[in-house]
MDTraj code that builds the backbone (N, CA, C; nanometers):
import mdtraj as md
import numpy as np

residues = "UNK UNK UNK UNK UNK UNK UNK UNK UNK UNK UNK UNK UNK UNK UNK UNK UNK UNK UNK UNK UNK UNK UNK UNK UNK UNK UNK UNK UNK UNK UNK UNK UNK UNK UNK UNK UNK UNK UNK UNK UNK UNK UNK UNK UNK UNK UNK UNK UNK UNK UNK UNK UNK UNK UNK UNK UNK UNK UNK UNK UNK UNK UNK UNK UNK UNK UNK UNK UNK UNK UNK UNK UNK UNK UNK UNK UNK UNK UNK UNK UNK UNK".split()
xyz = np.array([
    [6.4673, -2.1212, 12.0302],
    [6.5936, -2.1629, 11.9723],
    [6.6119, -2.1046, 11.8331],
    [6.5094, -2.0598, 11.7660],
    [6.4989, -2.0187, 11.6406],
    [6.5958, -1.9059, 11.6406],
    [6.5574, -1.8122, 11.7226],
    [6.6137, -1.6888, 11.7226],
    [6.7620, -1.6709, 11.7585],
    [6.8050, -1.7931, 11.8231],
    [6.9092, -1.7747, 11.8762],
    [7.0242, -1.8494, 11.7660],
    [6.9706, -1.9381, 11.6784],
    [7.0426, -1.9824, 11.5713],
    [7.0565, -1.8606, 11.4884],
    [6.9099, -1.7947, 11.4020],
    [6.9369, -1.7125, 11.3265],
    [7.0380, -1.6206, 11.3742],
    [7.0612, -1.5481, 11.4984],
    [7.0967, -1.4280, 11.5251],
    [7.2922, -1.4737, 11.5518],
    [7.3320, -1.6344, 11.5710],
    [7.4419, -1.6709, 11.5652],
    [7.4985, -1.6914, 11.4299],
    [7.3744, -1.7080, 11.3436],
    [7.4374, -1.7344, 11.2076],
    [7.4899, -1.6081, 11.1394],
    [7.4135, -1.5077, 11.1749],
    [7.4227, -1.3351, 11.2013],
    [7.4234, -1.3458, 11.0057],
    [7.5208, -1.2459, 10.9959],
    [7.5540, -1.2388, 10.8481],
    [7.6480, -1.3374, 10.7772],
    [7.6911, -1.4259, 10.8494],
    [7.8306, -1.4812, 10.8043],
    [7.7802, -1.5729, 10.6967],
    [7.6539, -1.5895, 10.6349],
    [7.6041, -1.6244, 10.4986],
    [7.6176, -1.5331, 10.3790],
    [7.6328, -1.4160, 10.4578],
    [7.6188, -1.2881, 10.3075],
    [7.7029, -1.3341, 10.1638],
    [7.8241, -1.3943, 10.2196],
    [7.9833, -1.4011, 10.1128],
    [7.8616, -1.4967, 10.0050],
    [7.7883, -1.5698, 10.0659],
    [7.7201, -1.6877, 9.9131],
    [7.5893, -1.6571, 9.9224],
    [7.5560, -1.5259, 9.8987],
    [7.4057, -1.4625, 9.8760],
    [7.2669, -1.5650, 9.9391],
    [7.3465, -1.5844, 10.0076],
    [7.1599, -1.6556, 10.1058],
    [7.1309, -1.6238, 10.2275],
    [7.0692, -1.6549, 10.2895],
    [7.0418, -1.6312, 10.4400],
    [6.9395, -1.7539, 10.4571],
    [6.9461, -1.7211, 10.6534],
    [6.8650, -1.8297, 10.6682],
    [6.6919, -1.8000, 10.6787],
    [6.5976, -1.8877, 10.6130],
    [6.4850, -1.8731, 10.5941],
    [6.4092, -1.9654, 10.7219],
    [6.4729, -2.0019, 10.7336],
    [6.3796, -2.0840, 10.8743],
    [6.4875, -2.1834, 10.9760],
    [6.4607, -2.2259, 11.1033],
    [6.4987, -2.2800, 11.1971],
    [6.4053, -2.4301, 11.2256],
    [6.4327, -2.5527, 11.2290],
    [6.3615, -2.6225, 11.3053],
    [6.3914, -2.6841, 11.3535],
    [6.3783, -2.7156, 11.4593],
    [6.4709, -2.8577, 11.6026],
    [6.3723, -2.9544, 11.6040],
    [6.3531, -3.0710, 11.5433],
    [6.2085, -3.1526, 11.6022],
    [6.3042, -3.2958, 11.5753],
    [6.2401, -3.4041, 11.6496],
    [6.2913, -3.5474, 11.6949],
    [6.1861, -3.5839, 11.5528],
    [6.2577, -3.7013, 11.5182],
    [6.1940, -3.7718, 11.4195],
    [6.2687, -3.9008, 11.4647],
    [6.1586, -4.0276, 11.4777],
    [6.2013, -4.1321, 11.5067],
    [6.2710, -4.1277, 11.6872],
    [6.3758, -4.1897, 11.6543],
    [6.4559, -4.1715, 11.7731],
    [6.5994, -4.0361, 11.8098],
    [6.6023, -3.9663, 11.6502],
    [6.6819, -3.8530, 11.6421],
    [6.5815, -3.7295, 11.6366],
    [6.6977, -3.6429, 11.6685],
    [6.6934, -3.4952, 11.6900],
    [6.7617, -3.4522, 11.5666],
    [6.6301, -3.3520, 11.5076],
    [6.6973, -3.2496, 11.3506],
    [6.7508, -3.1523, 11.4416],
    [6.8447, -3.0730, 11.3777],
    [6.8211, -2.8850, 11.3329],
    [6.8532, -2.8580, 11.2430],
    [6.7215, -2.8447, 11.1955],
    [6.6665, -2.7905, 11.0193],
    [6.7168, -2.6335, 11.0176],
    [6.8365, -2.6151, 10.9119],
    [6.8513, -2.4878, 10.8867],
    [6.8137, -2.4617, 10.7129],
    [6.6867, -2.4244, 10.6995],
    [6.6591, -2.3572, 10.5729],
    [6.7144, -2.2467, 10.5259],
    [6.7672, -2.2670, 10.4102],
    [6.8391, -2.1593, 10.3406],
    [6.7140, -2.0988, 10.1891],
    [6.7529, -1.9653, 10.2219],
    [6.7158, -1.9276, 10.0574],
    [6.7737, -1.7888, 9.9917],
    [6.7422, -1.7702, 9.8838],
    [6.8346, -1.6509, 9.8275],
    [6.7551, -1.5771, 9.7323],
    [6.7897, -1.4708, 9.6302],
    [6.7023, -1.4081, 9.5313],
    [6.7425, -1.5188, 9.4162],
    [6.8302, -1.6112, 9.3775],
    [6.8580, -1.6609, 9.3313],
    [6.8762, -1.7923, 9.3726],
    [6.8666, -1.9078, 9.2855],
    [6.8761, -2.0767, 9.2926],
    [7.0062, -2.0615, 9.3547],
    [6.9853, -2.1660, 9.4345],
    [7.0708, -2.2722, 9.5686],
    [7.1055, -2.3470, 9.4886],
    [7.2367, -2.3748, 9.4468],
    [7.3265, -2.5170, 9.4066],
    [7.3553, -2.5628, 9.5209],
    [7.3960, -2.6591, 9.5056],
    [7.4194, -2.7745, 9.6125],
    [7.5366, -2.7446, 9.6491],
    [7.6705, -2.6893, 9.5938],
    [7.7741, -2.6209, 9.6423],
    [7.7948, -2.5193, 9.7454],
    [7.6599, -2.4173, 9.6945],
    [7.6651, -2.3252, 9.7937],
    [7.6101, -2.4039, 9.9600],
    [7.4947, -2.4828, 9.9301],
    [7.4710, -2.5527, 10.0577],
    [7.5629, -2.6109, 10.1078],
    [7.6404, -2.7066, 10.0633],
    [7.7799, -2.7285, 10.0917],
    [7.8638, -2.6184, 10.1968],
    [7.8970, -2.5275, 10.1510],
    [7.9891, -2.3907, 10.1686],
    [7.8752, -2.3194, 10.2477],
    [7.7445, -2.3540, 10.2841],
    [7.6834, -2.2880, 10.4030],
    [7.7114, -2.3644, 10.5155],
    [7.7030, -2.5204, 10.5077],
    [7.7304, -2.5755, 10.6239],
    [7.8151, -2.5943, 10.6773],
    [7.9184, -2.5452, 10.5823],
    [8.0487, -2.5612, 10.6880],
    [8.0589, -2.4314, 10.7292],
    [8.0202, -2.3191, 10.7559],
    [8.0185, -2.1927, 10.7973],
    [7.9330, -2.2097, 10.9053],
    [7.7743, -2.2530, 10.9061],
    [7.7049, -2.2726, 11.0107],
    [7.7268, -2.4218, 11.1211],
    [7.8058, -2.5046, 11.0944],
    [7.8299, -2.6323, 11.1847],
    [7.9048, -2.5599, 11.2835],
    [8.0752, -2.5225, 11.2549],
    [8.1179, -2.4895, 11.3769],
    [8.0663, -2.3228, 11.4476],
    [7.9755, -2.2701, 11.3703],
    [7.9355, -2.1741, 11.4834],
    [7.7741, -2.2316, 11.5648],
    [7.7704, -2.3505, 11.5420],
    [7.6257, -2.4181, 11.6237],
    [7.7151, -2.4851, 11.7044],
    [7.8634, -2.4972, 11.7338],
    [7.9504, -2.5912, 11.8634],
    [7.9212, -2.4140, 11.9334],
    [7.9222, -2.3299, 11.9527],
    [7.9004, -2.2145, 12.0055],
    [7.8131, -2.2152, 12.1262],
    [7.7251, -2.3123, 12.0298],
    [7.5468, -2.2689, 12.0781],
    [7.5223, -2.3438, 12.1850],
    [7.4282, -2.3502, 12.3110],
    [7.4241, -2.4145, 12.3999],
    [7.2626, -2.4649, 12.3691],
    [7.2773, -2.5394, 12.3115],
    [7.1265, -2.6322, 12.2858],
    [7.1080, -2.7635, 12.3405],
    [6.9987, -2.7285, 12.4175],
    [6.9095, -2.8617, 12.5378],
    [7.0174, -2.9959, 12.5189],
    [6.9779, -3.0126, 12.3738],
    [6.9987, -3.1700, 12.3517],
    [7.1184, -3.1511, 12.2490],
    [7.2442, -3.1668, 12.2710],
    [7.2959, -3.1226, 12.1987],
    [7.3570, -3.2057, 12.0742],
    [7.2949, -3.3580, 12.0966],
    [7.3070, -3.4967, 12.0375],
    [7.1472, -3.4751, 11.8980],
    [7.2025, -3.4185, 11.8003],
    [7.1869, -3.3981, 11.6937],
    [7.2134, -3.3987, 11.5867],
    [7.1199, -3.4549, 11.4339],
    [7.1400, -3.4403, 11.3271],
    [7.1292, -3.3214, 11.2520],
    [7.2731, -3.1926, 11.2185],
    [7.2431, -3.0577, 11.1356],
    [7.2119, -3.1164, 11.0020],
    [7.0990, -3.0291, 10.9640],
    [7.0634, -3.0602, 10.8218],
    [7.0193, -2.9606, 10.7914],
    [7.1412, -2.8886, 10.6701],
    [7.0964, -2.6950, 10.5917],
    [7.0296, -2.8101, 10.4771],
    [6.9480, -2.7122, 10.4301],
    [6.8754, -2.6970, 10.2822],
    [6.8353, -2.5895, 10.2281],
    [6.8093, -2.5879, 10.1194],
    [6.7349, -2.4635, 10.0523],
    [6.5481, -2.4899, 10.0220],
    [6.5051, -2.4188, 10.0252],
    [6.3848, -2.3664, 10.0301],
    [6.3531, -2.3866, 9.9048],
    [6.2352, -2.4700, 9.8907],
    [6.2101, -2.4986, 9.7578],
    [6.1385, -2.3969, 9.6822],
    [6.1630, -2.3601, 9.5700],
    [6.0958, -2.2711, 9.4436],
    [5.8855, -2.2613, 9.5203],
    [5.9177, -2.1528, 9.5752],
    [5.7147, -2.1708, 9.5603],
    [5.6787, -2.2196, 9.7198],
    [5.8008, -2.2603, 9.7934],
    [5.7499, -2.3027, 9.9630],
    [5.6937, -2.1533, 10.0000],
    [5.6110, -2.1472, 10.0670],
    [5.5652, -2.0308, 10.1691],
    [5.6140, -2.0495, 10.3407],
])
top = md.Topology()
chain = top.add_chain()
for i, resn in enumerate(residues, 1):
    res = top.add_residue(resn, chain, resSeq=i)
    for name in ("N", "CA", "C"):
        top.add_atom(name, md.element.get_by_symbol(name[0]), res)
traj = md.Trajectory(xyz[None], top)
């Protein structure tokens, strides 16, 4: 599923200098994430995360994923994560 998010999200992040740094789908509790990590050469304001997720929400109605009863949650990549 990783690949198939990144490769839908394609470039349409370029306009706010980030891209996506990682994918993760995992159940916590009784919900379902999809973790979209963001990062850039430069600090993530919370605006730009903002203005990523509404670019990546309606192109994940696109996507045909298992479970499709999910919590999207973009973030940025913290200073120093590997």
């Amino acid at each position: 599923m990783k690949e198939k998010v990144i490769e839908l999200i394609g470039n349409s992040l370029e306009e706010l200098n980030v891209y996506v740094y990682d994918v993760v789908y995992e159940k916590e509790g009784k919900y379902n994430y999809l973790r979209v990590v963001l990062d850039s050469n430069e600090m993530i304001d919370m605006e730009r995360v903002v203005a990523a997720t509404k670019i990546i929400d309606p192109l994940l109605d696109n996507l045909d994923i298992e479970d499709d009863n999910y919590i999207l949650d973009v973030y940025a990549k913290s200073k120093g994560d590997e």
